[in-house]
N, CA and C atoms as an extended XYZ file, in Angstrom:
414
Properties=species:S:1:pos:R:3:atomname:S:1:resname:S:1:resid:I:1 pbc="F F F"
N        -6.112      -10.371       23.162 N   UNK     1
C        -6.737      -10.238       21.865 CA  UNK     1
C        -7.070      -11.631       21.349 C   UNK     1
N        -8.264      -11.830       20.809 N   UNK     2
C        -8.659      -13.209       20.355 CA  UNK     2
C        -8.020      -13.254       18.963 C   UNK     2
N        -8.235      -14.720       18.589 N   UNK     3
C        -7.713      -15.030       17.477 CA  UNK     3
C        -8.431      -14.608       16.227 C   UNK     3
N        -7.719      -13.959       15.281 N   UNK     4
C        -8.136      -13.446       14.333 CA  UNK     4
C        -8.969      -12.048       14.323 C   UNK     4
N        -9.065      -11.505       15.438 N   UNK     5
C        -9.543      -10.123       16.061 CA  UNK     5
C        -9.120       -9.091       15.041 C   UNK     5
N        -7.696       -9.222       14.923 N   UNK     6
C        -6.877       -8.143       14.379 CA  UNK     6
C        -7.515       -8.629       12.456 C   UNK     6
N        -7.674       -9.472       12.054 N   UNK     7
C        -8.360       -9.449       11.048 CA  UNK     7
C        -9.524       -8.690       11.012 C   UNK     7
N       -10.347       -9.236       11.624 N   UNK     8
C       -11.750       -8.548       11.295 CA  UNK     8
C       -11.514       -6.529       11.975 C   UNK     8
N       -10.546       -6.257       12.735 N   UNK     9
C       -10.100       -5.279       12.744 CA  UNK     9
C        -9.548       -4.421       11.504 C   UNK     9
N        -8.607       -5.331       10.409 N   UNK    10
C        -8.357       -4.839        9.331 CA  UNK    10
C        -9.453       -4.775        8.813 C   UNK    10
N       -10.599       -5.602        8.116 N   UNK    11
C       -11.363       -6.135        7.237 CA  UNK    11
C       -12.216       -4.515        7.417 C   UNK    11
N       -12.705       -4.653        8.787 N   UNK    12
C       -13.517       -3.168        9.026 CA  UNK    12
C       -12.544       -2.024        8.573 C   UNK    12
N       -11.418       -1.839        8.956 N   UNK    13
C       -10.774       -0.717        8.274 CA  UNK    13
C       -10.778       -0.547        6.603 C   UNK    13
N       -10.177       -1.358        6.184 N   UNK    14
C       -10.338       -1.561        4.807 CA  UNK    14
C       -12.065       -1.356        4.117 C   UNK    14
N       -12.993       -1.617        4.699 N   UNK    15
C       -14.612       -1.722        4.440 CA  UNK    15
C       -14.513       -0.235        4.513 C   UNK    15
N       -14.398        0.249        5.763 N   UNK    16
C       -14.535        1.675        6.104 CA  UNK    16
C       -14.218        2.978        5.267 C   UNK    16
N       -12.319        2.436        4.787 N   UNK    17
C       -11.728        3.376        4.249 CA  UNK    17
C       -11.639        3.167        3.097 C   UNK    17
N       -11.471        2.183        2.519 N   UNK    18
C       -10.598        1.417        1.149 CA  UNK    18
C       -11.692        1.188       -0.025 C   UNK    18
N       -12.698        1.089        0.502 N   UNK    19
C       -13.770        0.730        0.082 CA  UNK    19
C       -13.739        0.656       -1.500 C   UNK    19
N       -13.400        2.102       -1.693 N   UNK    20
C       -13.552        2.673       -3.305 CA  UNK    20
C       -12.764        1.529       -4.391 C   UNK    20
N       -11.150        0.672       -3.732 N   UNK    21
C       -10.617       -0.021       -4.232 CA  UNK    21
C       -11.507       -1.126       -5.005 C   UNK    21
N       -12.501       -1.437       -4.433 N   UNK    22
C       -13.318       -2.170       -4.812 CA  UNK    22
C       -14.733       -1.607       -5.867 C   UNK    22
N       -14.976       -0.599       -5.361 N   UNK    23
C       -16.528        0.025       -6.176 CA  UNK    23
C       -15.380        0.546       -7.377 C   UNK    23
N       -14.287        1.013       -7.544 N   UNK    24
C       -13.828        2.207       -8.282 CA  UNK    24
C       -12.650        1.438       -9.647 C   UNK    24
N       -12.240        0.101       -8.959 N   UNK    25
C       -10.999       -0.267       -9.161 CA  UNK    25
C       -10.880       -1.893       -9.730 C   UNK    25
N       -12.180       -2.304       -9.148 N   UNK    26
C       -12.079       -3.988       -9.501 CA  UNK    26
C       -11.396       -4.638       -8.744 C   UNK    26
N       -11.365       -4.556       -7.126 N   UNK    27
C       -10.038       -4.992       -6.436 CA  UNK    27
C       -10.512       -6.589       -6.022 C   UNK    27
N        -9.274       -7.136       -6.390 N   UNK    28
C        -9.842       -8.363       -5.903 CA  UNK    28
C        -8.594       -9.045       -4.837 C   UNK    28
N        -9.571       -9.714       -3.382 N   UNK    29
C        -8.863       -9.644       -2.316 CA  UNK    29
C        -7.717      -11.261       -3.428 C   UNK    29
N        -6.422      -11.566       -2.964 N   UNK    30
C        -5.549      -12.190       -3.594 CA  UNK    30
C        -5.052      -13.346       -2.842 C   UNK    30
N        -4.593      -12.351       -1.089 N   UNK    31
C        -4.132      -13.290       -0.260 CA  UNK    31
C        -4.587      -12.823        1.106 C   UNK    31
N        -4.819      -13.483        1.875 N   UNK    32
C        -5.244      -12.853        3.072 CA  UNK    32
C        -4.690      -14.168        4.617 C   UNK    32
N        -4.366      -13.136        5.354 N   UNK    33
C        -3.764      -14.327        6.527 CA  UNK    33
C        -4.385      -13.450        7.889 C   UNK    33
N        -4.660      -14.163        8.615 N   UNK    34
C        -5.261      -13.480        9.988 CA  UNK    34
C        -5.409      -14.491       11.276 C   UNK    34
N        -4.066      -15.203       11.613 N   UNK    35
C        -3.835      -16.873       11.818 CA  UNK    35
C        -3.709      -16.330       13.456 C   UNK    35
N        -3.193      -17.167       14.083 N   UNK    36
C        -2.968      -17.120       15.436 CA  UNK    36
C        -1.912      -15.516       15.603 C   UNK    36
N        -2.019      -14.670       16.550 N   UNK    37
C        -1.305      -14.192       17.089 CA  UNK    37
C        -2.072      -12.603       16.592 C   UNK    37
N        -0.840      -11.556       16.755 N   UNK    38
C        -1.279      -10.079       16.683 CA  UNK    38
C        -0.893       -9.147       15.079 C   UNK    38
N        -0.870      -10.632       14.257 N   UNK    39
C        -0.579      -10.417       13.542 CA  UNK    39
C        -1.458      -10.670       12.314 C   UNK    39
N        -2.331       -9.624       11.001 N   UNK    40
C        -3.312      -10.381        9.556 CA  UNK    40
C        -2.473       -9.474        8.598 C   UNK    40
N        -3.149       -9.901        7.156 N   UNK    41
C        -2.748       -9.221        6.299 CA  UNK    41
C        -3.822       -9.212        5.453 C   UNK    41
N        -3.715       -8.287        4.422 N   UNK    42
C        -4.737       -8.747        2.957 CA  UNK    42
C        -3.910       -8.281        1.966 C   UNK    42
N        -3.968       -8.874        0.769 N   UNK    43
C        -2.847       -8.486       -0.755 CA  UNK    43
C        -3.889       -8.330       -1.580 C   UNK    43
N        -4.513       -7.237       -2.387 N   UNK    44
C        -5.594       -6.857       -3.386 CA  UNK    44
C        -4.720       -7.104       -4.798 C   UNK    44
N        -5.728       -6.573       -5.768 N   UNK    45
C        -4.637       -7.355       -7.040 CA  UNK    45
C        -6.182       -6.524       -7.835 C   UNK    45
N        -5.470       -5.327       -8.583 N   UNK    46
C        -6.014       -4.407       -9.929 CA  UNK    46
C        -5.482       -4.533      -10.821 C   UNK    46
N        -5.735       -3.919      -11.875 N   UNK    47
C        -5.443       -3.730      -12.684 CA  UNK    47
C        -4.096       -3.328      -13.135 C   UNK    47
N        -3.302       -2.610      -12.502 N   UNK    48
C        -1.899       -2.755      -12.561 CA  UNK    48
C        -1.604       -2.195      -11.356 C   UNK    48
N        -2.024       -2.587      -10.588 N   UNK    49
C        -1.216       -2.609       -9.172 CA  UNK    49
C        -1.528       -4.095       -8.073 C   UNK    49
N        -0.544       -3.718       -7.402 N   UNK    50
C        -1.075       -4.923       -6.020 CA  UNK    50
C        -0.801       -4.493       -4.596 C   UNK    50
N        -2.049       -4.353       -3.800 N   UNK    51
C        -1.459       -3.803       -2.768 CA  UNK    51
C        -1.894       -4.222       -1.444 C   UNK    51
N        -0.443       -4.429       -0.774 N   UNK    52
C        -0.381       -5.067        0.618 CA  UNK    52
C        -0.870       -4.208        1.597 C   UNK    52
N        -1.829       -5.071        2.556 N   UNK    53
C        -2.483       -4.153        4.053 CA  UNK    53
C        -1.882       -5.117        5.132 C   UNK    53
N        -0.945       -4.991        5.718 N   UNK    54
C        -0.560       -5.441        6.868 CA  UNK    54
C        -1.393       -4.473        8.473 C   UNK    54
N        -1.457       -5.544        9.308 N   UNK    55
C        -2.017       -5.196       10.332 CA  UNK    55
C        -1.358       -5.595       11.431 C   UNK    55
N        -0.386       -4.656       12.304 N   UNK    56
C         0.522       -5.384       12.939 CA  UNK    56
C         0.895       -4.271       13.938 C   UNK    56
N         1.104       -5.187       15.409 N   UNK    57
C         1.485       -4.225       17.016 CA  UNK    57
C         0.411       -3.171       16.879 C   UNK    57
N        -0.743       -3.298       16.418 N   UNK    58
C        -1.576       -2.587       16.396 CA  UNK    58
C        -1.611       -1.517       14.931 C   UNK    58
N        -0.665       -1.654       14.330 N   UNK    59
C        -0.851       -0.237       13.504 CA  UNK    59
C        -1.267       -0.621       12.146 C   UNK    59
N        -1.521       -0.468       11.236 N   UNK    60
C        -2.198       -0.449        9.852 CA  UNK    60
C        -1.057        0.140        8.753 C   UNK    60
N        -0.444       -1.037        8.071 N   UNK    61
C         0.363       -0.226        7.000 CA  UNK    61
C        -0.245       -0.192        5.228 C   UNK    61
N         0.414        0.285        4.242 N   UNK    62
C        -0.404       -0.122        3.035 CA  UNK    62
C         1.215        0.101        2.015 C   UNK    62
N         1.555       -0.992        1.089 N   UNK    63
C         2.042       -0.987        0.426 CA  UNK    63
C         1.665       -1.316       -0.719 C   UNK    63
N         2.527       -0.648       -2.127 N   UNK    64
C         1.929       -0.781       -3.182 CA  UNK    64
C         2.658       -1.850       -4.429 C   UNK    64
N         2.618       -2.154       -4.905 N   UNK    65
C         3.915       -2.339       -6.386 CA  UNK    65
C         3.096       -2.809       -7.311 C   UNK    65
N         3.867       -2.802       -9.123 N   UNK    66
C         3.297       -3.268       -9.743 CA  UNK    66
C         2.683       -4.771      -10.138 C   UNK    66
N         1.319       -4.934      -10.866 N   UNK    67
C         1.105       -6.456      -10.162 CA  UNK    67
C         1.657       -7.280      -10.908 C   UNK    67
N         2.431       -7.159      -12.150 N   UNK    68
C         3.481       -7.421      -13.213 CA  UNK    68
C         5.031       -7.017      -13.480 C   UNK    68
N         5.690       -7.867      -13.937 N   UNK    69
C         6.956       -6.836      -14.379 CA  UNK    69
C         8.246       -7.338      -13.821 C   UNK    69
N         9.248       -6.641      -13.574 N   UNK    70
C        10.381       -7.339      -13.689 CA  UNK    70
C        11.007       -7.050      -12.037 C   UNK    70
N         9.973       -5.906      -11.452 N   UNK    71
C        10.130       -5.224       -9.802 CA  UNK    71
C         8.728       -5.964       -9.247 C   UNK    71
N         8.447       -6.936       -9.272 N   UNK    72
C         7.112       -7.260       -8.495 CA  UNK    72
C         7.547       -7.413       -7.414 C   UNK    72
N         8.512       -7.699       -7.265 N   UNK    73
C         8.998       -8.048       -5.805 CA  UNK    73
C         9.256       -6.806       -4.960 C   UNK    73
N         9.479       -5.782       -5.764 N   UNK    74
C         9.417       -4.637       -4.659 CA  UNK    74
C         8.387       -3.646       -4.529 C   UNK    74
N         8.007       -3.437       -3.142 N   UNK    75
C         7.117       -2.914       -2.374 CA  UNK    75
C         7.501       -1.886       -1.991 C   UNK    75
N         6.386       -0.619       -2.334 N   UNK    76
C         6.816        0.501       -1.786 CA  UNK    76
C         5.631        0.938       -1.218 C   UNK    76
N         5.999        1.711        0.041 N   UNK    77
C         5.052        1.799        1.577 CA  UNK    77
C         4.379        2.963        1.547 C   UNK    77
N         3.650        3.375        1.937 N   UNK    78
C         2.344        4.920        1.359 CA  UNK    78
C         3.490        6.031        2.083 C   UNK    78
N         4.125        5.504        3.054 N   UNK    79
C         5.149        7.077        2.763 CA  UNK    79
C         6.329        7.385        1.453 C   UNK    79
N         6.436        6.660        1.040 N   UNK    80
C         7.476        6.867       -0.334 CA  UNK    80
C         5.982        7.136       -1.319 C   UNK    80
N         4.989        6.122       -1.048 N   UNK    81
C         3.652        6.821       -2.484 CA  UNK    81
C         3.992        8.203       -2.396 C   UNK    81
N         3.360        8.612       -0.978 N   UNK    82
C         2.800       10.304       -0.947 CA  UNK    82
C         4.233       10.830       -1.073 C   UNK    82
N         5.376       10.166       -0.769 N   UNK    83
C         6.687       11.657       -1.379 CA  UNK    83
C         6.717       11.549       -2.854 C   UNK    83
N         6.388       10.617       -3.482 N   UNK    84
C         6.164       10.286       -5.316 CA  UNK    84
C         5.623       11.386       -5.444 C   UNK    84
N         4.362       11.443       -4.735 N   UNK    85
C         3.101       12.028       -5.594 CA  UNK    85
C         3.246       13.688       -5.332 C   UNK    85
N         3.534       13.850       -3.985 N   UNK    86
C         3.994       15.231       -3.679 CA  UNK    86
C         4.824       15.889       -3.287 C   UNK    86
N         6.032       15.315       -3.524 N   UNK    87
C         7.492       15.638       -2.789 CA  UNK    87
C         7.385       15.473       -1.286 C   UNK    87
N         6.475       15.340       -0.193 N   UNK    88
C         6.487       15.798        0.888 CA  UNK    88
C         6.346       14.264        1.695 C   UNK    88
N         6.859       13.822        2.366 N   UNK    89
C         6.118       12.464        3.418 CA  UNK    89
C         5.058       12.264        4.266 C   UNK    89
N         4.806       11.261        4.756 N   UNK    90
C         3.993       11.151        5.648 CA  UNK    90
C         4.459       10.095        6.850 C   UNK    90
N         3.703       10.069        7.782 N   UNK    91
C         4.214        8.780        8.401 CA  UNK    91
C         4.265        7.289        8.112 C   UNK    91
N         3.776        6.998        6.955 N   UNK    92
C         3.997        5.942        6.707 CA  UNK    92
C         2.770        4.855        7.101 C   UNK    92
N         1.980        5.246        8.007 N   UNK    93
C         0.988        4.523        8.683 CA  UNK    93
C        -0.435        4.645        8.097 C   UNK    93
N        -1.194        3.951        8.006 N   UNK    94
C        -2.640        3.761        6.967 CA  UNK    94
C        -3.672        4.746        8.346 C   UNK    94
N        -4.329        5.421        8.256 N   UNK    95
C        -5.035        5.884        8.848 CA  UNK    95
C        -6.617        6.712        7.825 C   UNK    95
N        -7.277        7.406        8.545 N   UNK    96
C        -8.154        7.737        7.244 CA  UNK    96
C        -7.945        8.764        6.606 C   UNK    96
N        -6.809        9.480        6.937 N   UNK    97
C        -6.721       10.436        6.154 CA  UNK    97
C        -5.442       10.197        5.403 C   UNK    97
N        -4.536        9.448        5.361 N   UNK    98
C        -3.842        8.574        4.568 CA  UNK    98
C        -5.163        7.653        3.350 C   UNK    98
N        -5.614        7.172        3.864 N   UNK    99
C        -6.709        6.301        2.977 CA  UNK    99
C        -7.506        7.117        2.109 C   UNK    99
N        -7.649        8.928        2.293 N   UNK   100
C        -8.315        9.857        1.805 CA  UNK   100
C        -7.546       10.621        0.642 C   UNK   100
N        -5.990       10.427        1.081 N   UNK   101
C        -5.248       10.544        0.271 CA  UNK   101
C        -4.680        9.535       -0.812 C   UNK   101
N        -5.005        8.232       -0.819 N   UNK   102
C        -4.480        7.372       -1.692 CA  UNK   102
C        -5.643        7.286       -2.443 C   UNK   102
N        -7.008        7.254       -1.931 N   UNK   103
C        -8.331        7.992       -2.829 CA  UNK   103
C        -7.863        8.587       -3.628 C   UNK   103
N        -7.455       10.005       -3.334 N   UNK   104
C        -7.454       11.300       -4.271 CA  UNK   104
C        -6.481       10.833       -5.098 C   UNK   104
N        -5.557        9.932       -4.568 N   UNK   105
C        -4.341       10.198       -6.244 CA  UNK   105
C        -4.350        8.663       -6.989 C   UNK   105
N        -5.194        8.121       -6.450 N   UNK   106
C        -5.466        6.256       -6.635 CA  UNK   106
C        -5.758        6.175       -8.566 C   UNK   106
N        -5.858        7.141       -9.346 N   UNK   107
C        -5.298        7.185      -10.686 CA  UNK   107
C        -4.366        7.477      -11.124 C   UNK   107
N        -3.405        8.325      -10.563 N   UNK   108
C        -1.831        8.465      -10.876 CA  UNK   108
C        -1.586        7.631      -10.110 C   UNK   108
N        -1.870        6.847       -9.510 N   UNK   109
C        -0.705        5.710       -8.802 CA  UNK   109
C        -0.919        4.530       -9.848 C   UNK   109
N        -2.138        4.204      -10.275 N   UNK   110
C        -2.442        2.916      -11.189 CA  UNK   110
C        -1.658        3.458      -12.809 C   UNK   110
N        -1.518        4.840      -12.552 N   UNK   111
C        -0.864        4.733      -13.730 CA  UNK   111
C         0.789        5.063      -13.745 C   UNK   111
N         0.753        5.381      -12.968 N   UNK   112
C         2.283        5.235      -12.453 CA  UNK   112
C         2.664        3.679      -12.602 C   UNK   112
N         1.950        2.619      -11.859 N   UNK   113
C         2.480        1.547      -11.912 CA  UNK   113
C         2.003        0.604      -13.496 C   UNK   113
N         1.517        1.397      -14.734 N   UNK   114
C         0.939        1.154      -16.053 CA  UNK   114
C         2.537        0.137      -16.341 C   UNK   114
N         2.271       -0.951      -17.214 N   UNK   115
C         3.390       -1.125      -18.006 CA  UNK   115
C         3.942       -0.121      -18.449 C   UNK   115
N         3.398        0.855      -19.352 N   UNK   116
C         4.336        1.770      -20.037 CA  UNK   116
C         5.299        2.829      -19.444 C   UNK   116
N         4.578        2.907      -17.371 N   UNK   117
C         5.581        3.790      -16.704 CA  UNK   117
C         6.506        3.244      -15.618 C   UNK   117
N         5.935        1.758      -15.684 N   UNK   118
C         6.629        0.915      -13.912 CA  UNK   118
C         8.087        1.441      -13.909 C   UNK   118
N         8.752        1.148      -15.058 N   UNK   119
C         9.938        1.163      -14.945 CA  UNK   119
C        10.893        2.503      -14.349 C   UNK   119
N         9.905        3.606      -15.259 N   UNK   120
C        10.218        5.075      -14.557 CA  UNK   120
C         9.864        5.052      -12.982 C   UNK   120
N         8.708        4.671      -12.880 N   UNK   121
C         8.049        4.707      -11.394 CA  UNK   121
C         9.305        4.114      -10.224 C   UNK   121
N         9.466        2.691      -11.018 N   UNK   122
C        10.873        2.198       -9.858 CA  UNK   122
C        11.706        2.777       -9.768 C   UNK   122
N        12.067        3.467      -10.835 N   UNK   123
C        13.451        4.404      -10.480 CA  UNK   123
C        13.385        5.273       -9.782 C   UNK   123
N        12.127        5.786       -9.687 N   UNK   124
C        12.227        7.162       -9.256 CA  UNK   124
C        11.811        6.978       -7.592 C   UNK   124
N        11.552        5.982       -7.314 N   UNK   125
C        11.065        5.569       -5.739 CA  UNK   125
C        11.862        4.716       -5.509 C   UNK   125
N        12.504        4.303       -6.006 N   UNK   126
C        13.747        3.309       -5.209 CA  UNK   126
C        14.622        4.693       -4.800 C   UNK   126
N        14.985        5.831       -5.701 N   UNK   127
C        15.917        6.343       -5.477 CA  UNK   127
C        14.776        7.652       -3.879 C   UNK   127
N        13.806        7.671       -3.648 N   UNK   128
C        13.215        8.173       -3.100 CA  UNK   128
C        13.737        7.242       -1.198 C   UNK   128
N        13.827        5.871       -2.103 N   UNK   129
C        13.763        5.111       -0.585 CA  UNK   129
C        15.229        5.216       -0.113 C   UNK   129
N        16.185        4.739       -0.829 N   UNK   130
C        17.644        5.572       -0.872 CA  UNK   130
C        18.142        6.507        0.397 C   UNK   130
N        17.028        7.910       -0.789 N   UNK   131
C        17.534        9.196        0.122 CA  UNK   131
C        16.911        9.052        1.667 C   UNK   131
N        15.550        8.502        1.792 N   UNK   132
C        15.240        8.018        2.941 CA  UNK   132
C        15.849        7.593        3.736 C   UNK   132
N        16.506        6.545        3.489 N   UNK   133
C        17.378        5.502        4.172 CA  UNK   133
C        17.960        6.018        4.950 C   UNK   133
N        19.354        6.951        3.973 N   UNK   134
C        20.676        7.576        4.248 CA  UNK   134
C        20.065        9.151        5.253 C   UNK   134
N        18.653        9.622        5.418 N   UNK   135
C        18.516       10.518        5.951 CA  UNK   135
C        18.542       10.021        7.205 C   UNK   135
N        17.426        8.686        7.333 N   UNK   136
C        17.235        8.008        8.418 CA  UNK   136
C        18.202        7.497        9.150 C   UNK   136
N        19.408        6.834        8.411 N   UNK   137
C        20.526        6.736        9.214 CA  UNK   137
C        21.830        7.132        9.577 C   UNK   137
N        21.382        8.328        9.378 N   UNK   138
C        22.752        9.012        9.387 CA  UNK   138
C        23.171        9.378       10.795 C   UNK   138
């Protein structure tokens, strides 16, 4: 794989799928790395969210958190989004019908992560990642 491949690999995914973040949302790219190896990223930055696209061993992830606040530091991964949004999981992996789904609920998530709800929002997905955890390693 050439250098920076896996970037312009994300860049097209993100163009492809994500698109709306930008026509719908005001997304503006924040941080982006796509340096030597099999490894890029991009960090967007809305209106009250910020969200990480890692591109890595081939697979496509998408994490979200608020782009303010007292939890900026924590990141939560589109399989804890979609158990937020619908009780149910997913794999965790960005694909287009993951990307079709963060479409459809991409206003309850910006307002989920609103000042006036982050705080509920963290609670209620930290304790989501938790039960995860303890399912996962039991």
């Amino acid at each position: 794989m050439g250098i920076g491949k896996t970037m312009s690999e994300l860049l097209m995914f993100v163009v492809k799928h994500l698109a709306f973040l930008y026509d719908d949302y005001d997304a503006k790219i924040v941080y982006s790395h796509g340096g030597r190896g099999p490894a890029s990223v991009i960090e967007l930055e809305m209106e009250n969210v910020r969200i990480w696209i890692p591109r890595e061993m081939g697979e496509i992830c998408l994490y979200m958190q608020a782009n303010e606040g007292s939890y900026k530091k924590e990141w939560f991964d589109s399989d804890i989004l979609h158990e937020f949004l619908t009780g149910s999981s997913s794999s965790g992996l960005m694909d287009a019908r993951e990307a079709k789904f963060i479409k459809k609920h991409m206003d309850e998530l910006n307002d989920a992560f609103s000042p006036q709800n982050r705080d509920k929002t963290k609670a209620k997905m930290m304790a989501l990642v938790v039960a995860r955890d303890k399912h996962r390693w039991r």
